[in-house]
N, C-alpha and C positions, 0 to 999 in steps of 0.2 A: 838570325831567323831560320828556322828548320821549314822547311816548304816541302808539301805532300804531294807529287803528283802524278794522277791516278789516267793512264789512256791506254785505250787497249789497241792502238798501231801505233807507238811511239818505232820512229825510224831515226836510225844510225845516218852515218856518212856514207859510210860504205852500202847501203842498200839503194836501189831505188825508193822513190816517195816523198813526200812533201820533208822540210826538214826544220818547221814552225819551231818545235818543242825542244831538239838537242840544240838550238840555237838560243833558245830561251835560258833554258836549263842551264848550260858555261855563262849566259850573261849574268844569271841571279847565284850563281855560286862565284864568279869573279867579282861580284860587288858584298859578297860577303857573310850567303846566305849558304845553308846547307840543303841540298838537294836529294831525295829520296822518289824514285821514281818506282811503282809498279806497273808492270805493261804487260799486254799480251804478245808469245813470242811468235806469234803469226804476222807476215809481212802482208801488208792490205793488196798489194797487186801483185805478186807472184805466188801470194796463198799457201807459202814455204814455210814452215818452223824453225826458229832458230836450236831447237830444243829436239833430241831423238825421241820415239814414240816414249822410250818408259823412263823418262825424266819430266815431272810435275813441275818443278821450279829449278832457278839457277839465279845467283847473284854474281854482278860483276861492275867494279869500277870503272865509268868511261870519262878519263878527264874534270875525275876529282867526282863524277856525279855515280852514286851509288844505281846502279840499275838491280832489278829484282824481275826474270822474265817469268810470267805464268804461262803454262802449257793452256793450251786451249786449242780444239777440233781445227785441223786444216780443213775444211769443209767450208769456205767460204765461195768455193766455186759451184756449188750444187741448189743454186737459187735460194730461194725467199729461208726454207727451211734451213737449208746449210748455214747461213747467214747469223739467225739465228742460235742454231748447235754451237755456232764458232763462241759469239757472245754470252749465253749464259755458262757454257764449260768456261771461261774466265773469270768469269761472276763467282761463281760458287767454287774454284780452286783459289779464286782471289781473296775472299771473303774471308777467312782462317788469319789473313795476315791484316786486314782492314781492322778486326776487330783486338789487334795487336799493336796496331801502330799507332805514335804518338806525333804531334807537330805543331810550330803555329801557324801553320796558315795550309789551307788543303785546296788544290787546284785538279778540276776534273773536268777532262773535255769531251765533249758530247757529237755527232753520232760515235756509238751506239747509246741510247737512253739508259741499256744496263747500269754503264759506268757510272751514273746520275746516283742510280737508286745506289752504291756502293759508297758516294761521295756523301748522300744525305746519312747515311747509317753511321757513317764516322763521323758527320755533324753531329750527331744527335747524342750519340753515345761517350764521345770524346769533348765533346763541343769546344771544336775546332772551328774557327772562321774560315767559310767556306765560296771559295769561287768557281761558279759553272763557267765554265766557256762554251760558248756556242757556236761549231764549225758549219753544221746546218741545222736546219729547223726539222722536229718531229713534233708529228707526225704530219706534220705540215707536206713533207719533200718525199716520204713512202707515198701520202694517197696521191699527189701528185703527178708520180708517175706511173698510176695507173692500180697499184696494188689495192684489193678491193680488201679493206678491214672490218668491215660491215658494221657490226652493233658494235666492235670495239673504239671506234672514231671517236664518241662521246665520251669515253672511259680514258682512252689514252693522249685525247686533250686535257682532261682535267688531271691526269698524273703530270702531264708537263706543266700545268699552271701552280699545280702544288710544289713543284722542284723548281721552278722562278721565284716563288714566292719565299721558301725556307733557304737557298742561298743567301751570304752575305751579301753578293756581289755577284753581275755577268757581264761577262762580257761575250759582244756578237762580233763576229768577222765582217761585219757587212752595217752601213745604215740601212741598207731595207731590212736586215732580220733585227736591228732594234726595233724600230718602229714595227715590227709585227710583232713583237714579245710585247710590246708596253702596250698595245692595242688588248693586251690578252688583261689588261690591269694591273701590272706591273709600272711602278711608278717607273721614270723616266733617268731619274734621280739615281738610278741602283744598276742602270746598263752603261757601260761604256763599249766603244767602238774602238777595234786595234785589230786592221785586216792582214792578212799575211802580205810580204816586202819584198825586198832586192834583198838577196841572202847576199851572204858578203861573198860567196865563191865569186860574184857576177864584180864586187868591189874590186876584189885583188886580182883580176884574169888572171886565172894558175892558165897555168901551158899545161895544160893535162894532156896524154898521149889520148888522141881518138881512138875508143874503145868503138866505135860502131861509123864505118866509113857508108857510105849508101851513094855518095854524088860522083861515084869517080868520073862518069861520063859526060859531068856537068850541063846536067840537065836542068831546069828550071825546076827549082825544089820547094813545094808545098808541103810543109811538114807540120804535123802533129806530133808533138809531145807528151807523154801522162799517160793517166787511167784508162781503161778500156772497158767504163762498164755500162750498165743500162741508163746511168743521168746522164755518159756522153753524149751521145746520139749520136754515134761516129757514122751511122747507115746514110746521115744525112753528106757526109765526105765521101762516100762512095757512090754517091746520086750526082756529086759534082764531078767524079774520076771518071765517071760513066761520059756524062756531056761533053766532057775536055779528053775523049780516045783520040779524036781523030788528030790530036797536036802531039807528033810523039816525041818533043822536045821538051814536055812537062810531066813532072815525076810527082804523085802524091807517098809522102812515107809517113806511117806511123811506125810510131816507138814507142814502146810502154805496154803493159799488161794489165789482163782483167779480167773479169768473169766475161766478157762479150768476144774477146781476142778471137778463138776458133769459129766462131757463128760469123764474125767480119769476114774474117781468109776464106770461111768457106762463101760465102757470099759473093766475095773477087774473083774467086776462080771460078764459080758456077759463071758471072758474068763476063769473064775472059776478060778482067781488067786486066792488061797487061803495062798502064800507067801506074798503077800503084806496088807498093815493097810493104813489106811489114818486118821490122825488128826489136829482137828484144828488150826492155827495159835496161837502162844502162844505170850504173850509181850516183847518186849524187852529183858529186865533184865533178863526174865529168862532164855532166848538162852545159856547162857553157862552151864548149868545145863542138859538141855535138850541134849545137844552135848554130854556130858560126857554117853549117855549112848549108844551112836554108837559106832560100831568096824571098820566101814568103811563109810566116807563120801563121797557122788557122784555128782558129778557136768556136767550138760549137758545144752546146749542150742543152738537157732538157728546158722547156720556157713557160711552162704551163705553170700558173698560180705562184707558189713561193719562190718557183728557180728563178723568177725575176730581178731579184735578190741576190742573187748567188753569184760570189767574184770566185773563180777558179782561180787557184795558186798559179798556173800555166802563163795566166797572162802576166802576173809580175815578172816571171821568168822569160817568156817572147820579149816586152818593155825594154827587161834591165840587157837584153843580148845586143841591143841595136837594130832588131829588124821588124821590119813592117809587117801589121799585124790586120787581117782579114778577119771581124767577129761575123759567121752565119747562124747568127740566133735573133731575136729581138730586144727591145731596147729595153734596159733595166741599168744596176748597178755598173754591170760588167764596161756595158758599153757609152755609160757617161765616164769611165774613166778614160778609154781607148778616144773618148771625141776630145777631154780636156787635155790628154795627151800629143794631141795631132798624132800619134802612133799608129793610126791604122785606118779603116773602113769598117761601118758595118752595116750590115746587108741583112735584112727577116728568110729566116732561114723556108719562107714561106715561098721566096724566088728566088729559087735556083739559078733560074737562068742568067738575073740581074747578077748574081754571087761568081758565075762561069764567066761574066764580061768582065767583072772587075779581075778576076785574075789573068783573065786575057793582058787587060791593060795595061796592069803592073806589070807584066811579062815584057813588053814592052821599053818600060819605063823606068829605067834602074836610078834615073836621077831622082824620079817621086819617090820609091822606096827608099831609096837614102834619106831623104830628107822626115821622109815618116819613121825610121829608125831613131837617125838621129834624135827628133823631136820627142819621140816616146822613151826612148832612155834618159833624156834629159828630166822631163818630169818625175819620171819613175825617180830617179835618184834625190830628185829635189823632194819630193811627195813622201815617199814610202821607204827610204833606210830603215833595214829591219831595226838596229842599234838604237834609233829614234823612238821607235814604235816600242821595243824592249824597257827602253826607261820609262814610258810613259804607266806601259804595263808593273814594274817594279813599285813604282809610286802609289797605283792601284793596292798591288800588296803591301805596300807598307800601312798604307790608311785603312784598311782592314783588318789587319791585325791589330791592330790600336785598338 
């Protein structure tokens, strides 16, 4: 089986960022499948090129899997429009090779919707069976958070109903973004559910050397993990670092990048937090190194309409580390996993205050943290082995191809 797959942040080992696809990609070429990836060679949270200004494209084998990077605008950090620039420069330096390539079975994952319209063109033209994945919902998760689309709402739900409907097959990351796709009239019958897992770095604990120490003082460490952009709501962890100054034996650190990164720091330091650190995004690999030196993992993000939905990669990764995990958002997908886990707490990001006792308490409380670690990696590993979840996804592709 030759497999087509089309994403415009597909991430390495060695970068920071989610690592869903290069883990996909070795399990379907290790079971016998030929792998062809086109991506964009911009990193989603450091907004870096892999690619110098005056090189369009580059091919390279990683681990048997053919990669092919397209250049496209680092301008991801200059809001709604940058965003945008990033995405269709991919599109249309992409396009040349789309309407070139050949396969049995085509895989494109979604945000950005570009990628979508690139995925139907090579259905259409190739007629190639064709699988959308759906990492979040549009334009569902734009208006969302706030961005105002106006007359175009009406026009760019019905382009997403049209790219439901002309896939073979989708799959959502989330049961709420099924059940919001098949609401759209999408039979039921044509979504499958396969959310991102316990990568296996977290299976094999590498002794990776800590690339980013932040605790030497061993202070109570509230850490964030990931992206740092507008669906985080990170300002919400700086409203908790604010209430919890007067304890200065408690440390808030993020780590990780994003369009929001410099508007945060400045933020901290206009308020003289002197509880909180911020560090760089670290690689891959060594996330579970870095994990091991929190007492407390926090998880927050947008909640308005479809984020309800929405399981951030971070919490599999807090689950599979062993520690205890504080959601400040409100109750959706995220946090019926965190409750069937016994892994954590979670609190509406609507009381702060309630959010500031309960970290109080686990400060406290090193036997309940353990035991909420404990329990949350236990499920994580029973629930969501990425290996589990990869077969299941293979299976998908093979019955579609058929």
């Amino acid at each position: 089986m030759k497999i087509v797959l089309l994403h415009q942040f597909f991430i390495l080992d060695s970068e920071p960022g989610g690592s869903r696809h290069i883990f996909l990609s070795r399990f379907f070429k290790n079971h016998g499948a030929e792998v062809n990836v086109i991506a964009g060679a911009v990193n989603y949270m450091t907004g870096k090129s892999k690619l110098p200004w005056y090189r369009l494209w580059k091919k390279e084998v990683v681990d048997g899997i053919s990669i092919t990077w397209v250049a496209c605008t680092p301008s991801l950090r200059f809001g709604v429009p940058g965003k945008i620039l990033c995405y269709l420069s991919f599109f249309f330096l992409a396009l040349p090779m789309i309407l070139t390539t050949s396969g049995d079975i085509l895989i494109t994952t979604s945000p950005p919707p570009s990628v979508s319209f690139l995925g139907l063109l090579l259905h259409k033209f190739k007629n190639i069976p064709w699988v959308l994945e759906v990492r979040d919902l549009w334009p569902e998760m734009i208006q969302d958070l706030g961005v105002k689309i106006g007359v175009f709402s009406r026009i760019s739900n019905k382009i997403a109903c049209d790219l439901y409907k002309n896939s073979s097959s989708i799959i959502a990351l989330t049961p709420g973004f099924a059940k919001i796709i098949a609401q759209k009239g999408i039979s039921s019958e044509k979504i499958s559910v396969i959310p991102n897992g316990v990568d296996p770095i977290f299976e094999d604990q590498p002794q990776n050397q800590i690339s980013t120490s932040f605790n030497e003082n061993k202070k109570f460490c509230v850490l964030y993990l990931g992206s740092m952009g507008t669906a985080n709501r990170l300002t919400t962890l700086l409203s908790l670092a604010e209430r919890l100054i007067d304890y200065p034996d408690i440390q808030f650190v993020f780590i990780g990048d994003g369009t929001e990164k410099n508007k945060l720091m400045r933020e901290a330091a206009e308020k003289k937090l002197t509880n909180v650190l911020f560090q760089n995004s670290v690689p891959r690999q060594s996330v579970p190194e870095v994990l091991k030196q929190a007492d407390l993992c926090i998880l927050t993000h947008a909640q308005q309409g479809s984020f309800h939905a929405f399981i951030p990669n971070r919490l599999f990764d807090y689950l599979a580390s062993g520690k205890p995990v504080l959601a400040v958002l409100e109750k959706g997908d995220a946090s019926e996993i965190l409750e069937k886990s016994g892994g954590g707490t979670q609190i509406s990001a609507k009381d702060l205050d309630a959010a500031a006792k309960a970290i109080l308490d686990l400060r406290i409380d090193p036997e309940k943290r353990r035991k909420m670690g404990a329990s949350g990696q236990k499920y994580a590993f029973e629930k969501f082995l990425r290996k589990n979840l990869a077969e299941k996804y293979f299976k998908i592709l093979e019955r579609v191809k058929r």
